[in-house]
N, C-alpha and C positions, 0 to 999 in steps of 0.2 A: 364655886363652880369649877368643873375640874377644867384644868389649862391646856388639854388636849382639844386638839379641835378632832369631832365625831362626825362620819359622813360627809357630807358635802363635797364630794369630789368634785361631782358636774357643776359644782356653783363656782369653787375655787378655782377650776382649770379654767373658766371664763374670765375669772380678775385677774389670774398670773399670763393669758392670755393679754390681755389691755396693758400688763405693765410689759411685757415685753416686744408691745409691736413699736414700729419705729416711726409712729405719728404720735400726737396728740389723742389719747381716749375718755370719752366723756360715759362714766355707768353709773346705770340707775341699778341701787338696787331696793327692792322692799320688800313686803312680806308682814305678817300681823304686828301684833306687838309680843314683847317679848321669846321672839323665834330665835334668836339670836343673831341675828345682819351686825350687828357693830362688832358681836365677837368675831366672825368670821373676817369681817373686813381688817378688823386690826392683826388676826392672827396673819394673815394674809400679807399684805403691808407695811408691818410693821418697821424693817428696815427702812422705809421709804415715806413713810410719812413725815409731812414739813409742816402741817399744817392742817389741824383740826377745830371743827366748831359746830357745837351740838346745840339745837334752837331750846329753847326755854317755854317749859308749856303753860300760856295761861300768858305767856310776858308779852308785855305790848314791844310797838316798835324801837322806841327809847332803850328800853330792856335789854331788848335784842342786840340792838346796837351797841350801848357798854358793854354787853357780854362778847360781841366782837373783840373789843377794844383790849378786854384782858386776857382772851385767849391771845391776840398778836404779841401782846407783849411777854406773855409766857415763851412761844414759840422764837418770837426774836432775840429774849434774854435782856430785853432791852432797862438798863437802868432807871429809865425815867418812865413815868408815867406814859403811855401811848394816850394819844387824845379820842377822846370817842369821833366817831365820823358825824356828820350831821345826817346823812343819810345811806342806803347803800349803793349808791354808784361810788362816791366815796368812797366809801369801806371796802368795794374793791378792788378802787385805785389802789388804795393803800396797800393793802393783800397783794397786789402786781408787785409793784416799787419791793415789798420785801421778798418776793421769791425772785424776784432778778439779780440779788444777791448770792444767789445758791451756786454752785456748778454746774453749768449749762451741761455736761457729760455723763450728770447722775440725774437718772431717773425722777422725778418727784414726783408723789402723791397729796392731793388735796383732798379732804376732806371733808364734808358738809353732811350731817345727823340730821335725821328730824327737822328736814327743810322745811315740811306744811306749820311745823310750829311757828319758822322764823317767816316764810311769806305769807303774811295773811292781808286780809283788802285790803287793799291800796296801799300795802307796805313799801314796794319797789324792790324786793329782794328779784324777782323772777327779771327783772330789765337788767339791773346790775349786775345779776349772774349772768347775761343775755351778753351784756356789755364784756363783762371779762370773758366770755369764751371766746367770742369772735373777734375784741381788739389785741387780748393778750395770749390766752392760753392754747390757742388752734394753733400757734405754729411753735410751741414749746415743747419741752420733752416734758411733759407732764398727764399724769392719769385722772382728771377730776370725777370725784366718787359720792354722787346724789343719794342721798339715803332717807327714807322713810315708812313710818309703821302705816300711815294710811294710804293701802295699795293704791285705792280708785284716785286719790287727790294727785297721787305721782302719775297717773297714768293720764287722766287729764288735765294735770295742769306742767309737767315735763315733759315726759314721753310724746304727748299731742297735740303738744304746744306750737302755736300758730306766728308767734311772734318771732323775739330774737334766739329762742332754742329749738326753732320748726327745725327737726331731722339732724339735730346736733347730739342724740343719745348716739352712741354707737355700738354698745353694748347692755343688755340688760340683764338682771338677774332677779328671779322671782324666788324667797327663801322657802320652803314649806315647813312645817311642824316636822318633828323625829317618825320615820315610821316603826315600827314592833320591832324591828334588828336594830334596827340606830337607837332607840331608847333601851334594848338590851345592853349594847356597848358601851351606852352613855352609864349607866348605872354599874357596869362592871368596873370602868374609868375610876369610878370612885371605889371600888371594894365594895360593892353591894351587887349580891351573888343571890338573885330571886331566880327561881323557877316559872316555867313561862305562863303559868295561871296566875300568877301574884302579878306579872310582868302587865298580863292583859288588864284584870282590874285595876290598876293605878293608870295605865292607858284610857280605860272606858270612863273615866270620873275626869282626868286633867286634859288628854291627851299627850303629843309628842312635842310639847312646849318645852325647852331646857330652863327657862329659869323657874318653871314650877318644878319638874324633874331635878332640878338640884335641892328643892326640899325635903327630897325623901331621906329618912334617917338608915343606917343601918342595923340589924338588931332588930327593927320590928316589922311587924308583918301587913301586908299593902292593907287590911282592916286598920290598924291602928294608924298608919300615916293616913290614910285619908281622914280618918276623923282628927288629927291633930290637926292639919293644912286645912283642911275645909272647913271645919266645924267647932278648932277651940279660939278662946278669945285673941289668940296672937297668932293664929295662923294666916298665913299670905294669900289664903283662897276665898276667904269667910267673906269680904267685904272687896276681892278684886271685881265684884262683874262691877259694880257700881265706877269705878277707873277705867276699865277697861273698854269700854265704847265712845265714854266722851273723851278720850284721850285720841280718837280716832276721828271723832265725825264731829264736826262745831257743831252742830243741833241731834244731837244723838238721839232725844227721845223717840221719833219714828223710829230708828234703827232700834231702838230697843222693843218694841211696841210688837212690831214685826215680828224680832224673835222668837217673844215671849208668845204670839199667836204661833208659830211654828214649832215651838218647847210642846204645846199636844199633841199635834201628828205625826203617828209614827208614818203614815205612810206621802204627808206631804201636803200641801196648800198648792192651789193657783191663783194667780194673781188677785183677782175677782178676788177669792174668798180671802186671802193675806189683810186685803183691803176695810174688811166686812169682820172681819174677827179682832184684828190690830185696831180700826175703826182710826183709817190713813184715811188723806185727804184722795177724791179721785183727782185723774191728772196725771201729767209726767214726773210729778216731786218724788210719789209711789216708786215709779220705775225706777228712780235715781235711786233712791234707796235701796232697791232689793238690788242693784246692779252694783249701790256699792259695797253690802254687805258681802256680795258672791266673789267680787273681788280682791276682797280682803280677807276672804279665808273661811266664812262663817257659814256660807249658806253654799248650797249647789243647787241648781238647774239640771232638770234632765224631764226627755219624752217618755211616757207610758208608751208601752211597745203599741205601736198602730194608731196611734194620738197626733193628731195635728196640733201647728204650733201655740195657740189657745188653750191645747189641753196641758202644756206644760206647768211641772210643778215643780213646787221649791220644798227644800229637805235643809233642816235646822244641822248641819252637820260639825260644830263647834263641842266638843266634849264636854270641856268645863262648863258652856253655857247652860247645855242643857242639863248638866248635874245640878249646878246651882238652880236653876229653876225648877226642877224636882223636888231638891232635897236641902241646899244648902238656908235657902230662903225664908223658909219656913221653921229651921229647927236650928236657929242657930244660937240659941239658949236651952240648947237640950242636954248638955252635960258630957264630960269624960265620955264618954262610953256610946253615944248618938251613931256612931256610923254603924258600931259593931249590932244594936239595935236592930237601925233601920235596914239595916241591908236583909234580913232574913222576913222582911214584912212582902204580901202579894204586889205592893207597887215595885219596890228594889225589883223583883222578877219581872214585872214590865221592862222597867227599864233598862234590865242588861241583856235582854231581850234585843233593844230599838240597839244599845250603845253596844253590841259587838253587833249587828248588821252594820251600822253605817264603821265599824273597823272594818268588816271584812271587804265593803264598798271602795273602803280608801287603798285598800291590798289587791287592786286587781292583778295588776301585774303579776302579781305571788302568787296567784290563782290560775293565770292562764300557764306560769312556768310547772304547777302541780300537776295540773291536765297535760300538759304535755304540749300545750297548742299558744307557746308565747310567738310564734311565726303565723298563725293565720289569723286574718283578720277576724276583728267581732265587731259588735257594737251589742254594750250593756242599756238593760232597760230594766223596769219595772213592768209586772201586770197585774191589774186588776179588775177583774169585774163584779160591780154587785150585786147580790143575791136578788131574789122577790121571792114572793109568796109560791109559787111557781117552780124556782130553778134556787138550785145553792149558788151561792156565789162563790170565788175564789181570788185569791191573791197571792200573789209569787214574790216571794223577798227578790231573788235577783235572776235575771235570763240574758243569757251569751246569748248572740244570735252570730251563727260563724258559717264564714265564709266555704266551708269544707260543707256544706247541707247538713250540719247539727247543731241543734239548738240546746243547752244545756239550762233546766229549770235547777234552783239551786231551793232548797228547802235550809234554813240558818238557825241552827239553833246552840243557844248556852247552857252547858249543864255542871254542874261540879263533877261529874263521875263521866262515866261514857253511856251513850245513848241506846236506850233499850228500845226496838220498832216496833208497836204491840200493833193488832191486828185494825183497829180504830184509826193509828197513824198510817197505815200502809191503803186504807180504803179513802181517806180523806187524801193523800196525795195520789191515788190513780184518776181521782174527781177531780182534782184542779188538772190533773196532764190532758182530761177527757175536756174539759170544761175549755184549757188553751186551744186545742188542738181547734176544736172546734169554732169557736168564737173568732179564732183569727186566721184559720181555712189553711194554715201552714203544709206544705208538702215535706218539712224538712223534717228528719230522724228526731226523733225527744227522748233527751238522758236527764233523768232525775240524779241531782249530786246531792249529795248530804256534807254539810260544812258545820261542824261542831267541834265543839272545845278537846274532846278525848277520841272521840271517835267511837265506832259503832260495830259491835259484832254484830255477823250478818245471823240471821233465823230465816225461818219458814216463812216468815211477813215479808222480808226486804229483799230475799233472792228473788231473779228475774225483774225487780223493781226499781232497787237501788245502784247506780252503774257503779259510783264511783262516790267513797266516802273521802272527804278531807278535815282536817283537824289543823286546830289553830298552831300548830309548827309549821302546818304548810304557807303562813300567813307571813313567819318573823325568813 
């Protein structure tokens, strides 16, 4: 992995913030698995750190505990064996007693990985940590740095925490995956010099995860690294979904269940149906779970424009996930050559269909600064209504709704070449703008944008129609 740290400015000026105020700072931070939180932290820290200890997955409390025991005694240097603690109030006595050794003048950093590994029922880790903030580390010079992959377990069982760490975070950090510029630079970092169509397909199969992004080789083209990583017998992608949820959630299979009900629709689930298709228990366990899946990176929530909160739905927005439940699942004995295969079949054209919508989704920002309109407000939705026998139906990949009285319907599409508008495409999008207007009784101005991969010379079909083309450069 390259040793530059990429982006993350706004994460990093928040930890070099905490190490340089002149209290005691306690941060959480999280974010998926494999996003990178540990590298940042250490690039970050690094002169400052006295003391680290990363939870052991799967290890019971005993576990946990010896593995305290020899990280201290790494960190102390200490000749002799250190004794394990018997439990973790103990453990971080002990932890105190040797940073009181340090120099009270020099900044220290502690740090603690993959905490949901090391507190699990009735461990005691969450009291003992409770116990060292508030008997020792609250009035030291010290930055203590919470880290873990499972978002919703840090957010309610640290950040929310009712006990001896209620309102003791003082700073938190939530990491995100690389967006299309950052995984450009990340890739450059290493001497791997794609053009931003290769850039986009290895985005739409993995996303903007760095330690899947550091598998890419150089020398071959995003067709053949995807099918090496994803589909040959040693690749790192072939068999990660199966790690990648229970490594997150102690009873993963709802979470998985869920997904894998939301891997079919491109346009999204509601609760109710999530329920009925995953065939989840009804109840509030339901809820826990889609609440902790959206917190951890994998899913989003959002209203269909003029939909009350019952109509809301949930969007599988996990790249990898959803490639693996497409493609990788099912063909994973398919030989050398599988991706370069499948990808030219009518499903691969679904799907890079669904996986650069939900790219362009995660690129608003990049969206409102192409328009010109990153100072007035919006708020982004979906539309859709269904057809009958009667009336066509329509549906809108994505609609600004802004503040300024226009509303921008965005038509999304993927192509290898630039988008030709024939006479059929220009009649079917004046019937969805006819079909919005009307159905949701809007006074505001309606600008159809076209957002595709190369972009669109205009013809006799798309003048007066099309306001405003954008292409996936306006996205990195």
């Amino acid at each position: 992995m390259s040793d530059v740290l990429i982006g993350r400015k706004e994460e990093q000026a928040i930890l070099l913030e905490a190490l340089h105020a002149k209290r005691a700072e306690m941060v959480a931070v999280f974010g998926r698995r494999r996003v990178g939180k540990t590298f940042l932290i250490k690039q970050t820290y690094q002169e400052h750190l006295v003391f680290e200890l990363m939870g052991l997955q799967s290890g019971n409390n005993s576990e946990q505990l010896q593995n305290f025991s020899h990280q201290l005694e790494i960190f102390s240097k200490s000749a002799a064996p250190v004794k394990i603690p018997t439990n973790w109030l103990d453990a971080f006595f002990m932890l105190a007693r040797f940073l009181d050794q340090h120099p009270k003048e020099k900044r220290q950093v502690v740090f603690f990985d993959e905490v949901p590994w090391m507190a699990g029922h009735k461990s005691g880790f969450i009291t003992g940590l409770g116990w060292f903030w508030n008997s020792w580390a609250e009035t030291r010079n010290v930055v203590v740095v919470i880290c873990g992959s499972a978002a919703s377990w840090m957010i309610q069982k640290i950040v929310n925490d009712r006990g001896g760490l209620h309102n003791r975070i003082t700073k938190r950090v939530f990491l995100d995956p690389f967006t299309l510029l950052e995984t450009e630079t990340y890739l450059q970092s290493r001497q791997i010099f794609y053009n931003r169509y290769q850039i986009l397909q290895i985005y739409m199969a993995m996303g903007g995860i760095p330690h899947y992004l550091n598998e890419i080789k150089a020398g071959k083209s995003a067709t053949q690294n995807i099918n090496d990583i994803c589909f040959s017998k040693n690749g790192l992608l072939r068999d990660e979904f199966s790690r990648l949820y229970a490594a997150l959630f102690a009873h993963a299979d709802n979470h998985i269940a869920a997904v894998r009900a939301l891997a079919q629709s491109r346009q999204g689930l509601t609760r109710p149906s999530i329920i009925k298709n995953a065939q989840l228990p009804e109840g509030g366990n339901s809820s826990k779970v889609l609440e902790e899946l959206e917190q951890s990176g994998f899913i989003k929530s959002y209203y269909p424009l003029g939909k009350r909160k019952r109509d809301m739905l949930y969007r599988l927005t996990d790249e990898y996930s959803l490639f693996f439940l497409r493609f990788i699942e099912r063909n994973k004995d398919g030989g050398s050559d599988t991706w370069n295969q499948l990808s030219q079949t009518p499903s691969a054209k679904v799907w890079s269909g669904y996986a650069y919508e939900n790219t362009c989704l995660k690129h608003l920002p990049n969206i409102k600064k192409a328009l010109g309109i990153s100072g007035v407000y919006t708020q982004a939705s979906t539309f859709f209504h269904p057809g009958t026998d009667e009336e066509r139906g329509a549906q809108i990949d994505l609609v600004l709704d802004r503040n300024d009285q226009i509303i921008n319907l965005f038509e999304i599409k993927f192509y290898n070449t630039e988008f030709s508008l024939s006479e059929a495409d220009a009649k079917a999008l004046r019937n969805q703008m006819w079909i919005f207007k009307e159905k949701t009784g809007t006074k505001k101005h309606l600008m159809i944008v076209l957002l595709t991969t190369f972009g669109m010379p205009h013809n006799k079909h798309s003048l007066g129609l099309i306001e405003k083309v954008l292409t996936m450069d306006d996205l990195f």
